[in-house]
C-alpha positions in Angstrom: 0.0 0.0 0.0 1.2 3.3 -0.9 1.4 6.7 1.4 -1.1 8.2 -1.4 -3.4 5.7 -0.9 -2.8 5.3 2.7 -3.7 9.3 2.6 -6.7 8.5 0.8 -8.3 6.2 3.4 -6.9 8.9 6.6 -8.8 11.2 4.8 -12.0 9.3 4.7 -11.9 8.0 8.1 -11.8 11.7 9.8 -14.8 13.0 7.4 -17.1 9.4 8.1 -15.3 10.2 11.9 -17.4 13.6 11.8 -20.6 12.7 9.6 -20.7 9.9 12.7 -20.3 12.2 15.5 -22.5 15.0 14.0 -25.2 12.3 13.1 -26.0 10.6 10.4 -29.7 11.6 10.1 -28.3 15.4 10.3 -25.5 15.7 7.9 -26.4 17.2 4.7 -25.8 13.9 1.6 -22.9 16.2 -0.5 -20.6 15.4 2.8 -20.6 11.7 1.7 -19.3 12.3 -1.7 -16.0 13.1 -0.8 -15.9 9.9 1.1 -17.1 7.8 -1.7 -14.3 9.6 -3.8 -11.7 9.2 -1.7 -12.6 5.2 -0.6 -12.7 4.9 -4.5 -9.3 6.4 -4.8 -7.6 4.5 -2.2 -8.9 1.2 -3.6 -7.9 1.9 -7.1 -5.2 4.3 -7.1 -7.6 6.9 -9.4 -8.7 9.8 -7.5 -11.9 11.2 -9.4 -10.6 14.7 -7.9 -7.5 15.0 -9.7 -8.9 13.8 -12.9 -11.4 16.1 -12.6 -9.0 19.0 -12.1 -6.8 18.1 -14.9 -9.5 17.6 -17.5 -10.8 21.4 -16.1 -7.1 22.2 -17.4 -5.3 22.6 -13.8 -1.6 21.0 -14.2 
């Protein structure tokens, strides 16, 4: 397992950490993407972020 990827999951844990603390019957649904995106990433090595960045023609 890579330190990116490794990154990826840290990343996903805190934000699922703090939908679970807030409540999961509270928390607006667009604070789950990023944790889709970034479980996605870490299992695949593609993070739908950058992609998305460097199609908008960020380098």
């Amino acid at each position: 397992m890579s330190a990116q990827r490794m990154l990826f999951f840290t990343i996903a844990l805190l934000i699922t950490l703090g939908i679970t603390l807030t409540g999961w019957k509270i928390v607006h649904w667009t604070l789950y993407l990023p944790v889709v995106m970034l479980i996605f990433a870490g299992i695949s090595g593609i993070c739908p972020g950058l992609f998305l960045y460097k199609k908008i023609g960020f380098k």
